[in-house]
Structures are given as C-alpha cells and as structure tokens.
N, CA, C and O atoms as a GROMACS GRO file, in nm:
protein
  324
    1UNK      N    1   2.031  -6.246  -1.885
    1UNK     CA    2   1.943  -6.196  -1.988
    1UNK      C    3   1.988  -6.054  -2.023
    1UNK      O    4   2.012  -5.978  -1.928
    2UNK      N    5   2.003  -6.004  -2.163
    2UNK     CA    6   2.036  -5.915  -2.205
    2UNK      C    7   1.925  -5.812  -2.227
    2UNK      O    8   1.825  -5.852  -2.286
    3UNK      N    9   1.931  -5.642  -2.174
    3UNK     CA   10   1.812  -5.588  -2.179
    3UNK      C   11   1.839  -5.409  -2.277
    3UNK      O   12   1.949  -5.355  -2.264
    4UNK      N   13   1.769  -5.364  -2.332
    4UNK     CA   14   1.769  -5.251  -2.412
    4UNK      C   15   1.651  -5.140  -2.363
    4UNK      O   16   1.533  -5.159  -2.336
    5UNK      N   17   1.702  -5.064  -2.363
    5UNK     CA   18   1.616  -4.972  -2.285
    5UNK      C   19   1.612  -4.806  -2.295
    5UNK      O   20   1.671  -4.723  -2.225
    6UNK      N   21   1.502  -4.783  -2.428
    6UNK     CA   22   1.509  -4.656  -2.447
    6UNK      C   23   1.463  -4.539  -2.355
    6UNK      O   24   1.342  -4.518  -2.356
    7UNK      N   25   1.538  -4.460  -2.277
    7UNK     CA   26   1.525  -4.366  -2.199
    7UNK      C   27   1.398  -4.255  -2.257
    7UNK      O   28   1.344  -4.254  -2.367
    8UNK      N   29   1.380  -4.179  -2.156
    8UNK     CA   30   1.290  -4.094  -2.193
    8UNK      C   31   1.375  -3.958  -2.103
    8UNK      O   32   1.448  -3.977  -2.005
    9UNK      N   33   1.341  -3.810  -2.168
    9UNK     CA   34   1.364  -3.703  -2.132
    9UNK      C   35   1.507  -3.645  -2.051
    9UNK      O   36   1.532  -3.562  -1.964
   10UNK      N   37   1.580  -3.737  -2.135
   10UNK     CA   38   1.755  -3.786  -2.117
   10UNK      C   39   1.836  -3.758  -2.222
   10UNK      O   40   1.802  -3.783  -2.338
   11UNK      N   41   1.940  -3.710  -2.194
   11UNK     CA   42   2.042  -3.694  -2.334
   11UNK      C   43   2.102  -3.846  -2.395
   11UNK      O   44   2.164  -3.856  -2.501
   12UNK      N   45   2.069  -3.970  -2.296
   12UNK     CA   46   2.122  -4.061  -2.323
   12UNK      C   47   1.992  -4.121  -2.463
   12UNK      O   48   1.875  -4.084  -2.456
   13UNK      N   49   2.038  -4.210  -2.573
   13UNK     CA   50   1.949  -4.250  -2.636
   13UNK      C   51   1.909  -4.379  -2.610
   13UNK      O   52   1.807  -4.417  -2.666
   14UNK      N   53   1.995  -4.488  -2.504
   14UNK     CA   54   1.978  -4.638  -2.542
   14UNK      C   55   2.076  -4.645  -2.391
   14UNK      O   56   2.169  -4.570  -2.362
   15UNK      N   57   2.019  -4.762  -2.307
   15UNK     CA   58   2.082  -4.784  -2.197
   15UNK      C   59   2.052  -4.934  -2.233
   15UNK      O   60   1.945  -4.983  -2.271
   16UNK      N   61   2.194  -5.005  -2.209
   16UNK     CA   62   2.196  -5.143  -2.255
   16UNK      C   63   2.240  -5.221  -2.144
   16UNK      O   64   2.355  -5.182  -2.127
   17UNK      N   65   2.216  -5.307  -2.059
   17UNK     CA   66   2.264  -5.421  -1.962
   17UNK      C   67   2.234  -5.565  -1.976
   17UNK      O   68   2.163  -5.606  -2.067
   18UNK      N   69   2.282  -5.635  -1.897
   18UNK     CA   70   2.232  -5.804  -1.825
   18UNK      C   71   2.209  -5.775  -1.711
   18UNK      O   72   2.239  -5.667  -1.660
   19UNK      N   73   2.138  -5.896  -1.639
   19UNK     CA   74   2.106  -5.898  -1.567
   19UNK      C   75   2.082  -6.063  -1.535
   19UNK      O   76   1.980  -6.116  -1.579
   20UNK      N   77   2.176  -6.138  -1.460
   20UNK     CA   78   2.188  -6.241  -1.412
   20UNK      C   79   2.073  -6.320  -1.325
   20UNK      O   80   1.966  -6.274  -1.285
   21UNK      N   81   2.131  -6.465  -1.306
   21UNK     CA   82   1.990  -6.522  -1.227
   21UNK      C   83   1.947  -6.469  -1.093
   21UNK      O   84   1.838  -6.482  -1.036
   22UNK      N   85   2.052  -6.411  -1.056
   22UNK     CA   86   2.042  -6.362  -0.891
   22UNK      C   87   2.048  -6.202  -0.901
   22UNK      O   88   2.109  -6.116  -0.837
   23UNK      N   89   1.942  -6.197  -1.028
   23UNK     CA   90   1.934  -6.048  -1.023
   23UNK      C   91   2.051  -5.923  -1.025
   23UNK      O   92   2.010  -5.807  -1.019
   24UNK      N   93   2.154  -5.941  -1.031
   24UNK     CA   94   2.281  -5.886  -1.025
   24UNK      C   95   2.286  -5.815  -1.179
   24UNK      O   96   2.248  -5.862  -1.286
   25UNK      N   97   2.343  -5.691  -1.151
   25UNK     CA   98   2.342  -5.626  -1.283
   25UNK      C   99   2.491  -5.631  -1.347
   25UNK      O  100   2.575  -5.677  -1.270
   26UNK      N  101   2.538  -5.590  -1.480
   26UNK     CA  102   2.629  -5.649  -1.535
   26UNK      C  103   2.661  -5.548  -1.689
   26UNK      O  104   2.564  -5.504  -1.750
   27UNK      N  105   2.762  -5.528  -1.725
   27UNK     CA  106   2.784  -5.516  -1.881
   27UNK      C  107   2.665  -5.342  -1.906
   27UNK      O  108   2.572  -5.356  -1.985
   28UNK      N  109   2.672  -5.281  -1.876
   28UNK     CA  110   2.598  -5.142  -1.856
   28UNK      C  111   2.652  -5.046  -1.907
   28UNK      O  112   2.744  -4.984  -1.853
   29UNK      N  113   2.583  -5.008  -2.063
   29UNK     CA  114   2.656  -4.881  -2.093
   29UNK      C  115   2.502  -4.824  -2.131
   29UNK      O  116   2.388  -4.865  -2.111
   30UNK      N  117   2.572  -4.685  -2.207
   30UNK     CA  118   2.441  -4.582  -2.232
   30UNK      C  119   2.551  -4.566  -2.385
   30UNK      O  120   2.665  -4.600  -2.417
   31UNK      N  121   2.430  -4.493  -2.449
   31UNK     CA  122   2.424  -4.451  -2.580
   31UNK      C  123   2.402  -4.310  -2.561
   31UNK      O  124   2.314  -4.263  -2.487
   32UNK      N  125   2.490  -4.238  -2.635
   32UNK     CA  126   2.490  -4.069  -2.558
   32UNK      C  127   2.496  -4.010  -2.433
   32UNK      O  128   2.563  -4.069  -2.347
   33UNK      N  129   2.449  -3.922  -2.409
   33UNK     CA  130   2.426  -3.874  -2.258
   33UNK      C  131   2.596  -3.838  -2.248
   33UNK      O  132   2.677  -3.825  -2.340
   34UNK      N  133   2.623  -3.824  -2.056
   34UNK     CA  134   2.756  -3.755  -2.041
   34UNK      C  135   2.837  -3.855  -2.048
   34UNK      O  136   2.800  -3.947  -1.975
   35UNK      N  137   2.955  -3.881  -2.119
   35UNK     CA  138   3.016  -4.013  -2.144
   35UNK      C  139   3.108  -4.025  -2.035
   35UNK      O  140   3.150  -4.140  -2.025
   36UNK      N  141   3.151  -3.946  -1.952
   36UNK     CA  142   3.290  -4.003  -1.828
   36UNK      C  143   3.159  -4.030  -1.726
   36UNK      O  144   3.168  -4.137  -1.664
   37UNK      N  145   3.020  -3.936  -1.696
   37UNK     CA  146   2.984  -3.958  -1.595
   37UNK      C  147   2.927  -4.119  -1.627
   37UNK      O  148   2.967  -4.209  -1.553
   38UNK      N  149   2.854  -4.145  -1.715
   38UNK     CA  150   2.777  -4.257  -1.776
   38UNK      C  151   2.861  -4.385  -1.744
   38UNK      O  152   2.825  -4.494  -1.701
   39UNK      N  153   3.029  -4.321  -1.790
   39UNK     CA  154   3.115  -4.459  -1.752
   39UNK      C  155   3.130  -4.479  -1.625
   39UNK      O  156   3.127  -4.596  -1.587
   40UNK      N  157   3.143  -4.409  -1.560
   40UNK     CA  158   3.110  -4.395  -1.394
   40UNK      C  159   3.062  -4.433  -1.342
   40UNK      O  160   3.105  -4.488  -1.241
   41UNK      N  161   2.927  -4.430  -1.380
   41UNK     CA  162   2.776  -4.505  -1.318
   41UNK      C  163   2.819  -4.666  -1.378
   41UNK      O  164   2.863  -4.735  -1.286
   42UNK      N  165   2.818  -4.709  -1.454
   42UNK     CA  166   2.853  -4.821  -1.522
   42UNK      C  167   2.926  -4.881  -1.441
   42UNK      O  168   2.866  -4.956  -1.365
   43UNK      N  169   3.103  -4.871  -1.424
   43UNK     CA  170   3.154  -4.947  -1.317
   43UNK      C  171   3.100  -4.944  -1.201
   43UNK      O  172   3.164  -5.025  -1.134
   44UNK      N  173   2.984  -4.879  -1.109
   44UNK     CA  174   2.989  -4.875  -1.001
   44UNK      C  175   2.876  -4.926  -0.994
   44UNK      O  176   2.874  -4.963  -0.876
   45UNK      N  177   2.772  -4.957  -1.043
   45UNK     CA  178   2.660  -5.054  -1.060
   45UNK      C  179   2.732  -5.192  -1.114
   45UNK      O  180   2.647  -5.279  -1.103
   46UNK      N  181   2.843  -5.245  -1.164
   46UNK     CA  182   2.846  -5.365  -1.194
   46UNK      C  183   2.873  -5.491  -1.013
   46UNK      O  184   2.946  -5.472  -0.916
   47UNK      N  185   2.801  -5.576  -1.037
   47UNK     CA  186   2.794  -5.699  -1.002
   47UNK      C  187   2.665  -5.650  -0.893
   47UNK      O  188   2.635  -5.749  -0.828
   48UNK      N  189   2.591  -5.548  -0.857
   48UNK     CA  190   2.566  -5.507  -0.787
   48UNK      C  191   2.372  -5.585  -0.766
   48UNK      O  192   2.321  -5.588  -0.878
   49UNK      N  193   2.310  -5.619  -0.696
   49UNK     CA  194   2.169  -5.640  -0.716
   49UNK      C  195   2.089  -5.495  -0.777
   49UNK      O  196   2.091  -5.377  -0.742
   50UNK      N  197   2.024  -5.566  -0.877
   50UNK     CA  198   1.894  -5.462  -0.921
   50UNK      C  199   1.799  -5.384  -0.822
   50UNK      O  200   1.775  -5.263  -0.821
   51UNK      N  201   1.762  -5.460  -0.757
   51UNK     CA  202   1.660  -5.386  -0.600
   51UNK      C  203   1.723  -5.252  -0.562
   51UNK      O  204   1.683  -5.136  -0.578
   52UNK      N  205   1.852  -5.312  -0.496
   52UNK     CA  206   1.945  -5.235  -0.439
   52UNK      C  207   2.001  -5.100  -0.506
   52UNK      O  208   2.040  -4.997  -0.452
   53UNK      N  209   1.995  -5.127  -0.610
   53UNK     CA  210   1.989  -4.987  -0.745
   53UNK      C  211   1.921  -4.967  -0.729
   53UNK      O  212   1.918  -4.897  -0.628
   54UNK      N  213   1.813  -4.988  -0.777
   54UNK     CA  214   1.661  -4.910  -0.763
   54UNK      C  215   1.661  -4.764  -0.671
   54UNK      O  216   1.668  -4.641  -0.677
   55UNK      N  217   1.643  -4.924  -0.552
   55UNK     CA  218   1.655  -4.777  -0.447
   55UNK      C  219   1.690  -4.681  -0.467
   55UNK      O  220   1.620  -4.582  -0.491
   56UNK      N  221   1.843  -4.690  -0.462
   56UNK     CA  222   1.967  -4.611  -0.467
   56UNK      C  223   1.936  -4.482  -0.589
   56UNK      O  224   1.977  -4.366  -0.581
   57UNK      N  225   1.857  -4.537  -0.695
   57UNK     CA  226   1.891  -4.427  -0.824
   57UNK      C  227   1.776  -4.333  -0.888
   57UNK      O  228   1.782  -4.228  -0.953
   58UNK      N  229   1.627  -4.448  -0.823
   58UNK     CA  230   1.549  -4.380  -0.841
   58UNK      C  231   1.498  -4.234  -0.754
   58UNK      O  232   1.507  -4.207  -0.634
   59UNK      N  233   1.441  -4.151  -0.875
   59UNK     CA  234   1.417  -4.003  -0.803
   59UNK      C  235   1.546  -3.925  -0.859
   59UNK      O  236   1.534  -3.805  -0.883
   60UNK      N  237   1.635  -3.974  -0.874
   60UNK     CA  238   1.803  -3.879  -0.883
   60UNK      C  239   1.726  -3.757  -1.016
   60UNK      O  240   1.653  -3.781  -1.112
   61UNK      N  241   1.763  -3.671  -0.982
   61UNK     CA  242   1.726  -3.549  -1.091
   61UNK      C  243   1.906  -3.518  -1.153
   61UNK      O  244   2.010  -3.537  -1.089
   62UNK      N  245   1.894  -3.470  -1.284
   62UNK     CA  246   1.951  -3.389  -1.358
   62UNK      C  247   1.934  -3.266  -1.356
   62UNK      O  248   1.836  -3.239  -1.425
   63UNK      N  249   1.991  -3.155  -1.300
   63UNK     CA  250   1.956  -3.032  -1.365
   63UNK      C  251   1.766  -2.993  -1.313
   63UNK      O  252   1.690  -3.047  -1.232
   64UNK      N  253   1.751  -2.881  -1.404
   64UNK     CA  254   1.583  -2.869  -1.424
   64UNK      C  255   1.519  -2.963  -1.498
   64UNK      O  256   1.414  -2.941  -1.558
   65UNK      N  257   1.590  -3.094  -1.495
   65UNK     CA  258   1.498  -3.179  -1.569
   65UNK      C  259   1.398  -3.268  -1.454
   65UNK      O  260   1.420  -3.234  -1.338
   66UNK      N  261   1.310  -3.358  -1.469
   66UNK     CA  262   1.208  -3.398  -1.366
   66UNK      C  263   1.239  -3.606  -1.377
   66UNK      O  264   1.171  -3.706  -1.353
   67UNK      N  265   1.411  -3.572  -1.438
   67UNK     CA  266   1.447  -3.712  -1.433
   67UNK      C  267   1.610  -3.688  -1.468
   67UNK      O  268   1.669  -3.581  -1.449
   68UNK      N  269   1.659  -3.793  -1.514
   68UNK     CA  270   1.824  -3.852  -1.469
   68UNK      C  271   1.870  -3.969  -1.564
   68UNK      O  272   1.803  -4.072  -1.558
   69UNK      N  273   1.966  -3.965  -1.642
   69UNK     CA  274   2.034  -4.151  -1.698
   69UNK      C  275   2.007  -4.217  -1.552
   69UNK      O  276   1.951  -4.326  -1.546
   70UNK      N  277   2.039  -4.163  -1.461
   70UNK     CA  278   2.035  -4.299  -1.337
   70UNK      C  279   1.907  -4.304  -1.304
   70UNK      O  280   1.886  -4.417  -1.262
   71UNK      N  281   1.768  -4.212  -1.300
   71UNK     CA  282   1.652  -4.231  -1.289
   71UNK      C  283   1.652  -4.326  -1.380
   71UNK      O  284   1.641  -4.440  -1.334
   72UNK      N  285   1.659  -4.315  -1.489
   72UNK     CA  286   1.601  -4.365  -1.615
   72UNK      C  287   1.669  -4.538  -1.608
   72UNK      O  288   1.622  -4.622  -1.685
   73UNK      N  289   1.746  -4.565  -1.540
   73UNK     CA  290   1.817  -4.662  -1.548
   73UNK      C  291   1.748  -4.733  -1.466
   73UNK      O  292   1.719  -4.852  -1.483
   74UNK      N  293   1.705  -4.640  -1.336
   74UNK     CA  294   1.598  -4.736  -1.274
   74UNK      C  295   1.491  -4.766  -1.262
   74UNK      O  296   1.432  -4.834  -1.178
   75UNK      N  297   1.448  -4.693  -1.386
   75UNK     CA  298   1.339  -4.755  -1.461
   75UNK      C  299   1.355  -4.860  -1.547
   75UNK      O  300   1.271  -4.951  -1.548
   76UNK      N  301   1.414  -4.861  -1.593
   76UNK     CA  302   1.490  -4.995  -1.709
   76UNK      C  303   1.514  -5.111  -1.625
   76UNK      O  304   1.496  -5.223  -1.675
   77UNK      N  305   1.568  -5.095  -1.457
   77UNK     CA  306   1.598  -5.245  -1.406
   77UNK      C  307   1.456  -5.310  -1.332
   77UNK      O  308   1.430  -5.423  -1.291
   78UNK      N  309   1.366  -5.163  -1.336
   78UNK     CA  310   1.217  -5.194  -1.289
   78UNK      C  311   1.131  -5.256  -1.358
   78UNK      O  312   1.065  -5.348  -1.309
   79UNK      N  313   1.121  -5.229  -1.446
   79UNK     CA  314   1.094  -5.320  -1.617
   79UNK      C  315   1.130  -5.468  -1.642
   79UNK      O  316   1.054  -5.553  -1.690
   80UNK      N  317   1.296  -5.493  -1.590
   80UNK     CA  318   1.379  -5.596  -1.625
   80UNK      C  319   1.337  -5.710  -1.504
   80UNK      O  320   1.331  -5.830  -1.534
   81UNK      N  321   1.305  -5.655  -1.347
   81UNK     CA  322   1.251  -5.789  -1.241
   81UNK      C  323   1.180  -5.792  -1.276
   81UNK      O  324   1.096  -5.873  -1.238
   0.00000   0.00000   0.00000
C-alpha cells in the first residue's frame, strides 16, 4: 500500500512510502528537507519493519526544533499500521 504524508514543523513538505503485507517499509523519499541526509534515511529504512522504525526514529530532534523528517516519518508509519 502506497502512503503520503504531510509532515509538520519540518523543512521536508511530503514524505512518500509503501508499506508491504508484512509491514516492511519500501520506496521512501521526502519532498524538500536535507536532500543527501533524506537520501540516507531512505536507503537505510528500506526493507526494514515499520515497528522497528518507530522505535528507532521516534523522539529524534532536529536542531531547536521539538521534531525531525525522521520524527515525522514516524509518525507517518504510526498512521500507516
């Protein structure tokens, strides 16, 4: 299943994935935000379980901000189970 997912309080505008029957995440890019780090995060979350991200991403801060593309991402796969 293919998922869209507008971030909040992020330089990114649009975080786009799948997400397979066994929950496995897949195909993950962002719309804005830092583009080498963004591609970064992308290969290294692919084939990976959603849960297991979660964990892993939620809480991550940016800067003085009170969130993250990878917070925000794991909000988007929290949304998506």
């Amino acid at each position: 299943m293919h998922y869209d997912y507008k971030p909040k309080g992020v330089c990114a505008r649009m975080i786009h994935f799948d997400l397979d029957e066994n929950q496995r995440v897949h195909n993950v890019s962002f719309e804005g935000g830092c583009n080498g780090n963004l591609k970064a995060i992308s290969k290294l979350v692919e084939g990976q379980e959603a849960k297991n991200l979660i964990s892993i991403l939620d809480g991550n801060l940016c800067g003085f901000k009170n969130t993250s593309c990878a917070d925000q991402f794991s909000k988007a796969l929290q949304q998506a189970i």
